[in-house]
N, C-alpha and C positions, 0 to 999 in steps of 0.2 A: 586512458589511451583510446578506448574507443569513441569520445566524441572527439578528438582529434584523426583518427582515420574518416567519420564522419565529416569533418570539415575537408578534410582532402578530396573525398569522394565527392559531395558539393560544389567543389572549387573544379573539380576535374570534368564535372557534368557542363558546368559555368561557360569553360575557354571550351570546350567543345563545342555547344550549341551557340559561342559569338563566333568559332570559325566557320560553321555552316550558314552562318549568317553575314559573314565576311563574303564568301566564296559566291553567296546568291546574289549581293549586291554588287561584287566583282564583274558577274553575267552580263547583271541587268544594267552596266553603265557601258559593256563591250558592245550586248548587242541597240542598245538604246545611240552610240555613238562611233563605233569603228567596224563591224562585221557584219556579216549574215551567219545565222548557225550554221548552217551548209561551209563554212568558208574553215579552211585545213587552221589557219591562230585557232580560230576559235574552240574547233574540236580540241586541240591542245591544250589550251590554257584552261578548258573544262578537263577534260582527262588527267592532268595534273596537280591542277586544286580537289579535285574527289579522289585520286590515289594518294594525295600529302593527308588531306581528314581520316581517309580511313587506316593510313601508320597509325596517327594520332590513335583515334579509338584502339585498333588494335593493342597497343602502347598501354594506352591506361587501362585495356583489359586484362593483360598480363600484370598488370602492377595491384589487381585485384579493385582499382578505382572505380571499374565500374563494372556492370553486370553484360556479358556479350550480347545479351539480345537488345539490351537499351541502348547500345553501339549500334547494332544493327536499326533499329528503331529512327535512331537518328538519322541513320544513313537513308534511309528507304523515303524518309518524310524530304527532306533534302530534293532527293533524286526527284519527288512528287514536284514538291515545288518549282525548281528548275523543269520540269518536264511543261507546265502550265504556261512558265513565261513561254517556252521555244513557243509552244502552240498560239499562245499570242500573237508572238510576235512574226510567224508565218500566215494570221489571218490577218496582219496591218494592209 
């Protein structure tokens, strides 16, 4: 039984770090072709996809999937990422 919780927790680490990888690529094609971060979609559709990732974590932290600081972790790396494109893309 526990290398099958092991695979779960692996597998739940997995769809979490492609949805924060979804969500940065999501960004980077809004602001690369429809928006300015300044612009009310965009704050949206940002504050939406990082409130839906972090149910997710929360989710699989209750379900003991994963460890809450590596939740956190994930989140914070995220937020870095996304934070580097805006500044990019406000010094084009």
């Amino acid at each position: 039984m526990p290398n099958k919780k092991k695979d779960h927790r692996e597998e739940a680490v997995l769809l979490l770090k492609e949805d924060a990888k979804r969500i940065l690529q999501l960004i980077k094609v809004q602001m690369d072709n429809l928006t300015l971060p300044k612009c009310p979609a965009y704050e949206e559709v940002l504050d939406t996809q990082m409130y839906g990732l972090s149910r997710e974590i929360h989710f699989a932290t209750k379900l003991g999937l994963i460890e809450q600081e590596e939740g956190k972790k994930l989140l914070v790396a995220l937020e870095k990422e996304l934070s580097t494109l805006h500044d990019m893309s406000m010094n084009k």
